[in-house]
C-alpha positions in Angstrom: 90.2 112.9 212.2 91.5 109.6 210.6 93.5 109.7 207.2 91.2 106.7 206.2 88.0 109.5 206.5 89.7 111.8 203.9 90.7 108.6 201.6 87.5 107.1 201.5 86.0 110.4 200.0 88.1 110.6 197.0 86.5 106.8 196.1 84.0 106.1 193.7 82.1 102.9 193.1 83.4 102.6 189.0 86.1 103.3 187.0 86.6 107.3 186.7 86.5 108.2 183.3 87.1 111.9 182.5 85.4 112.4 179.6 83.3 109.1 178.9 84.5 108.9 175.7 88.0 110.5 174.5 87.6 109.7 170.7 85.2 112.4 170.9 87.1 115.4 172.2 90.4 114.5 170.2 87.9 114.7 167.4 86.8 118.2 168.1 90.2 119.5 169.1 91.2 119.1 165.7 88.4 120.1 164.0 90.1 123.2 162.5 91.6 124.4 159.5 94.6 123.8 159.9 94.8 120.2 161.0 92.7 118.8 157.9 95.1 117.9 155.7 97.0 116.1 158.3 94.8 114.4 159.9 93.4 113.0 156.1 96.9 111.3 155.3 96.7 107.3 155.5 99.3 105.9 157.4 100.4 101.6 156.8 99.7 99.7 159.9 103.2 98.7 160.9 103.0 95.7 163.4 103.9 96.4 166.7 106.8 94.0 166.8 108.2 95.8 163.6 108.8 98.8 165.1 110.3 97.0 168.3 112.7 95.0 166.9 113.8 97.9 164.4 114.2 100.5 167.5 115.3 97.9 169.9 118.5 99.4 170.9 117.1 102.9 170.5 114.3 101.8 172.7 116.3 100.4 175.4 117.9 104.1 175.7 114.8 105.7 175.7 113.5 103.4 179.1 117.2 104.0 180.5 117.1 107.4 180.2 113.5 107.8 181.1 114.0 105.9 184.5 116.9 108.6 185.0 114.4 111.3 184.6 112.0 109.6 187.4 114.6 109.6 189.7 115.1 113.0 189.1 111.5 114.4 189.8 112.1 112.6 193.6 109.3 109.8 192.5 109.6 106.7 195.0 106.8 105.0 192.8 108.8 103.2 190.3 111.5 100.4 190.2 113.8 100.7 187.0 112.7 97.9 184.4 114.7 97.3 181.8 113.8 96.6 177.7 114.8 93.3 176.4 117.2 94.0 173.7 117.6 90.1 172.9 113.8 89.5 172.9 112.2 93.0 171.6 108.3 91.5 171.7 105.1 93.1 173.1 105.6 91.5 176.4 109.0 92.8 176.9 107.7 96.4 176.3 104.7 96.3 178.5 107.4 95.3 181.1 109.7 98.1 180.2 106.8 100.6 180.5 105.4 99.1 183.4 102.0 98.6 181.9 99.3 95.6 182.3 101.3 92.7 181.0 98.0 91.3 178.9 97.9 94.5 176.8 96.7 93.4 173.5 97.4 96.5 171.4 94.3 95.7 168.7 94.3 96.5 165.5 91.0 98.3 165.5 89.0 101.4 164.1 86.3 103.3 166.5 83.3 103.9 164.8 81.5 107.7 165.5 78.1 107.9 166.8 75.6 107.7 163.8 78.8 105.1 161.3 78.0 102.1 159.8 80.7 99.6 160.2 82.0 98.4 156.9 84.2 95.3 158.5 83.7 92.7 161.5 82.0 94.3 164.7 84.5 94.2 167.4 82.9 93.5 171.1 84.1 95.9 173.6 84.3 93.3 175.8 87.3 92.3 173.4 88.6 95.8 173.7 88.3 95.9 177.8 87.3 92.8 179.4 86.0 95.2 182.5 84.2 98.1 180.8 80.4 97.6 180.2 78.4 98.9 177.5 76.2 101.5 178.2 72.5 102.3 176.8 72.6 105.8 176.1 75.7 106.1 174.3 77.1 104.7 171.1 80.3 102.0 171.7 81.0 100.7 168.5 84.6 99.1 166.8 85.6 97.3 163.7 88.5 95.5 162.7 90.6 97.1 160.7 90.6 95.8 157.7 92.8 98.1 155.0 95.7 97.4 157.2 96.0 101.8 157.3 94.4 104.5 158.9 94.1 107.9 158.7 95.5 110.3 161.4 92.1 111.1 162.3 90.7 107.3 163.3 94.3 106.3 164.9 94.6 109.9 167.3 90.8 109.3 167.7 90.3 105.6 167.9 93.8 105.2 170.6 93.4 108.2 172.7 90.6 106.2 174.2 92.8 103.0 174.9 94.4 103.8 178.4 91.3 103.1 179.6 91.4 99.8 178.0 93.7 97.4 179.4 97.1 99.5 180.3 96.8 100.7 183.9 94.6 97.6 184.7 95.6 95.8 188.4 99.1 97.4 188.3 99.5 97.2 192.2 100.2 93.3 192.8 103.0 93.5 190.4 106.3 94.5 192.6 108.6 94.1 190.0 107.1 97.8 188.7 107.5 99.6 192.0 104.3 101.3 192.1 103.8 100.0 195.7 100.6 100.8 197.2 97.4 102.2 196.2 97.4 105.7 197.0 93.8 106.4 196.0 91.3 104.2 194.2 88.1 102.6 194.1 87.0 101.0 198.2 88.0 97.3 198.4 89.5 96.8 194.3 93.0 96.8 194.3 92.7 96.7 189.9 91.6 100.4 190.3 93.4 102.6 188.1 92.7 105.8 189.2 95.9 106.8 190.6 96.8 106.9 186.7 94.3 109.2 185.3 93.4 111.8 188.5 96.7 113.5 190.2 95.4 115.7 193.2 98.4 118.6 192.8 96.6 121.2 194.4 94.9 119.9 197.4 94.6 121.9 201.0 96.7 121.5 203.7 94.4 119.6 205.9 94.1 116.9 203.2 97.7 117.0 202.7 98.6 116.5 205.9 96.0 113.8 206.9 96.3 112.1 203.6 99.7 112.6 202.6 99.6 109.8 199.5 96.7 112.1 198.0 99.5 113.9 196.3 101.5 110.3 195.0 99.1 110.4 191.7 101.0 108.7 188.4 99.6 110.8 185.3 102.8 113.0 185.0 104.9 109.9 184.5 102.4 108.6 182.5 102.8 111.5 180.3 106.4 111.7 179.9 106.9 108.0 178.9 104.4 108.3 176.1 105.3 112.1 175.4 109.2 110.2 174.7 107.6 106.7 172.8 106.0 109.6 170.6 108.5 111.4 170.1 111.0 109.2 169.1 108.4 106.9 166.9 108.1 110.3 164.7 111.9 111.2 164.3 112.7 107.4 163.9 110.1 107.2 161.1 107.3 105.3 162.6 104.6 107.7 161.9 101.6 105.6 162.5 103.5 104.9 166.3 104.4 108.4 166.8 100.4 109.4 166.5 99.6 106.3 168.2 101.6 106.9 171.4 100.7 110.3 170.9 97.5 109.7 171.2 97.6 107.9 174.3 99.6 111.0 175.8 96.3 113.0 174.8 94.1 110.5 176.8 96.1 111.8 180.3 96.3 115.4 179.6 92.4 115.4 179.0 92.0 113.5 182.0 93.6 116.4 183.8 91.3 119.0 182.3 88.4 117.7 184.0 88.3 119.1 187.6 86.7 116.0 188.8 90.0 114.8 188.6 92.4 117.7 189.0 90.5 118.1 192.8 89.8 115.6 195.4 87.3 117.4 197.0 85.7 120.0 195.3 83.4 121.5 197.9 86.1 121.5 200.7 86.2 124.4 203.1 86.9 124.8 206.3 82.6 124.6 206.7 83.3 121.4 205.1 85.2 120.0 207.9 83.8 121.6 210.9 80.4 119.6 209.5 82.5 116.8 209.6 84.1 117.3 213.1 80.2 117.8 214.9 79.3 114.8 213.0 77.7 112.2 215.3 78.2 109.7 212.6 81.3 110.0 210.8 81.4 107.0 208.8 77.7 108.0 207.3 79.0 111.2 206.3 81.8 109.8 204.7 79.6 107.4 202.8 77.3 110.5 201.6 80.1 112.6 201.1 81.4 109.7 198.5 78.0 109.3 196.8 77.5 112.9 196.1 80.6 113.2 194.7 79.8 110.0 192.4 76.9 111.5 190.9 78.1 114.8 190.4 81.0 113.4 188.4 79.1 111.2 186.5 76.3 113.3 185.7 78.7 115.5 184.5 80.0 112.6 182.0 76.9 112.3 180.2 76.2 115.9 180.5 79.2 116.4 178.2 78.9 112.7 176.3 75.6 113.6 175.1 76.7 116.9 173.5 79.5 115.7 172.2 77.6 112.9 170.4 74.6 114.8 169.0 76.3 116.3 165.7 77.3 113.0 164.6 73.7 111.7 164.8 71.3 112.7 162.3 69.8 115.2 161.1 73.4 116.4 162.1 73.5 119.7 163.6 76.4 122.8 164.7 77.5 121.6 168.2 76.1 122.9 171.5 78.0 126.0 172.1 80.0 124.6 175.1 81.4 121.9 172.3 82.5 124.3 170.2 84.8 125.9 173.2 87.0 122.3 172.2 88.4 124.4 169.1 88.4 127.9 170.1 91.0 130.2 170.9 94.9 129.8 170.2 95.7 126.7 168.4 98.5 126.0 171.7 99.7 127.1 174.7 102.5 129.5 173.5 104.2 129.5 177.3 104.9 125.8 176.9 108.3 124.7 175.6 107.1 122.2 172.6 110.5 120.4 173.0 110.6 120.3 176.9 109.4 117.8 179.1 105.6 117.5 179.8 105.6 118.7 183.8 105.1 122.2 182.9 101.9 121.7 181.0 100.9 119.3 183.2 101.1 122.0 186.0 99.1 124.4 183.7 96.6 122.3 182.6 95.9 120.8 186.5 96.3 123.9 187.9 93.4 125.7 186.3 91.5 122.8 186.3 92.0 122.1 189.7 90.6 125.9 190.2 87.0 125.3 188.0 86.1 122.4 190.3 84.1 124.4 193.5 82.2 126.4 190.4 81.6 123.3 188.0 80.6 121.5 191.7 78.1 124.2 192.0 76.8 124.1 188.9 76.3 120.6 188.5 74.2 121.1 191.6 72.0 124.0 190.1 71.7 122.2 186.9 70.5 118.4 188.0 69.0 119.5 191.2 68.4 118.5 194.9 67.5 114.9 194.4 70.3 114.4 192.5 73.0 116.2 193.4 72.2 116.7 197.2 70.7 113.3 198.0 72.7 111.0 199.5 70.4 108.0 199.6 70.3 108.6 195.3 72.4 106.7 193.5 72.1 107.6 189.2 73.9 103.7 188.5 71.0 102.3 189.9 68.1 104.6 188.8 65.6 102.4 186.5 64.3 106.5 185.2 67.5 108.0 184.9 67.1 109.3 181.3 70.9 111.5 180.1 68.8 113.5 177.5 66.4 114.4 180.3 68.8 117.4 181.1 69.1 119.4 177.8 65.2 120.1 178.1 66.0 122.0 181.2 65.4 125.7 180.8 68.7 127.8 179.3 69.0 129.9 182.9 69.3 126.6 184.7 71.7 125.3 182.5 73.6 128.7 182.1 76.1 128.0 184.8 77.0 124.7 183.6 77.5 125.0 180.0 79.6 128.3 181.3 82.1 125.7 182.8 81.9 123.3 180.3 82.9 125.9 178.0 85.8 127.0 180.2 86.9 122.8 180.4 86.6 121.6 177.1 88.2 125.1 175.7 91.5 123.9 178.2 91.2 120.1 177.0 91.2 121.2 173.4 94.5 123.3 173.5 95.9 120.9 175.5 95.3 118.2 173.1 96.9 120.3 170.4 100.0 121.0 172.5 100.6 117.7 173.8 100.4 116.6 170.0 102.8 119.5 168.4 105.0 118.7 171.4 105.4 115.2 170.5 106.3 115.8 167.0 108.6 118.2 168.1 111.7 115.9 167.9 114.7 115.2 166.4 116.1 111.9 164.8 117.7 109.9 168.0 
């Protein structure tokens, strides 16, 4: 068995988005009671540069100190970089926190499924150059125009933006020390999914064959924005605070989907003694990748298309799997708001990581054979493919899957919610 079987079978043919749409479940994680005041308070705008050249020296402390705590968790995927205290700009930053060096940082308000835009239509090829609009679900931003936001539009609008420009072709820059892909889209070296899928809780057989599987950057990820957060709220930067917040939400969802808390959901040792009798490896790695593909993205719009139906008219009470997004405690009370993130990174990954054989399963039940079971189908390229086909499916096939939706979205939503108390959680630096 060759590491490069194993590799190619985490690989999908697009960027691997969690949730297909962020804005959305940050919307419904808040939709309680107890948020609503907060998230109606209108916060100014403050440019970018403003709040680096104010916090410069601060700033350069928090990189320092952050780099210390890399080198603590035994990470060999980073080079220290350090903040330019004499030139505090946008560039300098994205340097510091090793980020795609054309990062634009817009000014812009996402628009809900069913809004009318009240200022300029902003492309989303303006937003991300390398994202591409799709049919069945509404993509839709404005320019901000007030110069303030709410809460609500900045935690919604931004916790969408990492998959914007940020971790865009981060592996030809050396000065970052990211070295290698470890796992990413076949034969694209711009892949980011090393960022936003970390593989904690893989077998041994995969560990041992594929020992990078387990080199996954979402933990760092969340610690440097967790810390910009953090101190953008005790230094008095409130619309920075929710904004890096925000972006700190973006991962932790990520993690609550199992597609990317497991590499290989169906693996068992059945798995790999098909493999071993195999007469054709390479075709069953190439039909082991496409079945994966489709699951995952079926998945997507399984959940997109829930998640945008209330907004649309005649507006309706959420499927009840949506509603799991709010339910239950507000947090996770085991987690230490003021500690590092690594602990509910590890809870978050850890149960999702366990929901991906049965959400595999049910995806399989749900969408059937041809779909699902199919190699030689491929739902990018289907001229009938149809998202809203699936919700006219009878309840009992569905039953399963809306089950582990449920279970997913009810993890995403309190994780959202911690994540966010834990980055207010500070103290004036």
């Amino acid at each position: 068995m060759k590491p490069t079987f194993l590799l190619i079978c985490f690989l999908f043919s697009k960027n691997l988005f969690a949730w297909s749409g962020h804005f959305l479940v940050t919307d419904r994680a808040f939709s309680l009671p107890e948020y609503e005041t907060y998230l109606k308070t209108e916060l100014e705008v403050e440019p970018f540069e403003t709040f680096l050249s104010n916090e410069k020296e601060g700033l350069t402390k928090l990189f320092s100190d952050y780099y210390l705590w890399l080198g603590s968790t035994g990470s060999k995927r980073f080079t220290p970089v350090v903040f330019d205290i004499n030139n505090p700009s946008r560039v300098a930053f994205l340097s510091a926190a090793r980020l795609y060096p054309g990062t634009h940082l817009r000014d812009i308000r996402r628009l809900f499924p069913g809004d009318v835009a009240e200022a300029a239509p902003v492309s989303l090829a303006t937003v991300s150059p390398w994202e591409r609009l799709d049919k069945n679900f509404s993509i839709i931003f404005e320019t901000n125009k007030k110069r303030a936001m709410s809460v609500r539009s900045i935690l919604t609008t931004y916790s969408d933006e990492p998959d914007w420009e940020i971790d865009y072709d981060l592996w030809k820059y050396p000065q970052y020390g990211y070295g290698t892909k470890p796992y990413g889209k076949v034969n694209d070296d711009t892949s980011g999914a090393a960022f936003h899928m970390q593989f904690a809780h893989e077998g041994w057989i995969i560990r041992k064959f594929v020992p990078t599987i387990g080199d996954g950057l979402v933990v760092d990820r969340l610690e440097l924005f967790l810390r910009l957060s953090r101190y953008a709220f005790a230094s008095n930067h409130p619309y920075w605070g929710n904004r890096f917040a925000a972006w700190a939400i973006h991962y932790i969802q990520d993690m609550a989907q199992p597609y990317h808390a497991k590499a290989v959901p169906s693996e068992s040792l059945w798995y790999y003694f098909k493999f071993g009798i195999s007469s054709d490896k390479a075709k069953f790695v190439s039909d082991t990748t496409q079945l994966l593909g489709n699951r995952h993205y079926l998945y997507e719009d399984y959940i997109r298309g829930m998640l945008e139906q209330p907004y649309l008219p005649p507006k309706s009470a959420p499927a009840s799997p949506i509603q799991s997004i709010s339910k239950g405690p507000l947090v996770f009370e085991k987690i230490k708001l003021e500690g590092d993130v690594k602990p509910l990174f590890d809870l978050v990954s850890t149960v999702s990581a366990k929901e991906a054989h049965a959400l595999d399963s049910a995806i399989q039940k749900a969408y059937g054979q041809r779909m699902t079971q199919d190699p030689t189908y491929d739902m990018e390229k289907d001229p009938q493919y149809d998202n809203q086909q699936i919700y006219k499916a009878p309840a009992t096939t569905l039953s399963d899957l809306d089950q582990e939706a449920a279970k997913n979205l009810e993890l995403a939503g309190r994780a959202t919610r911690t994540l966010l108390k834990m980055c207010q959680t500070a103290t004036r630096p």
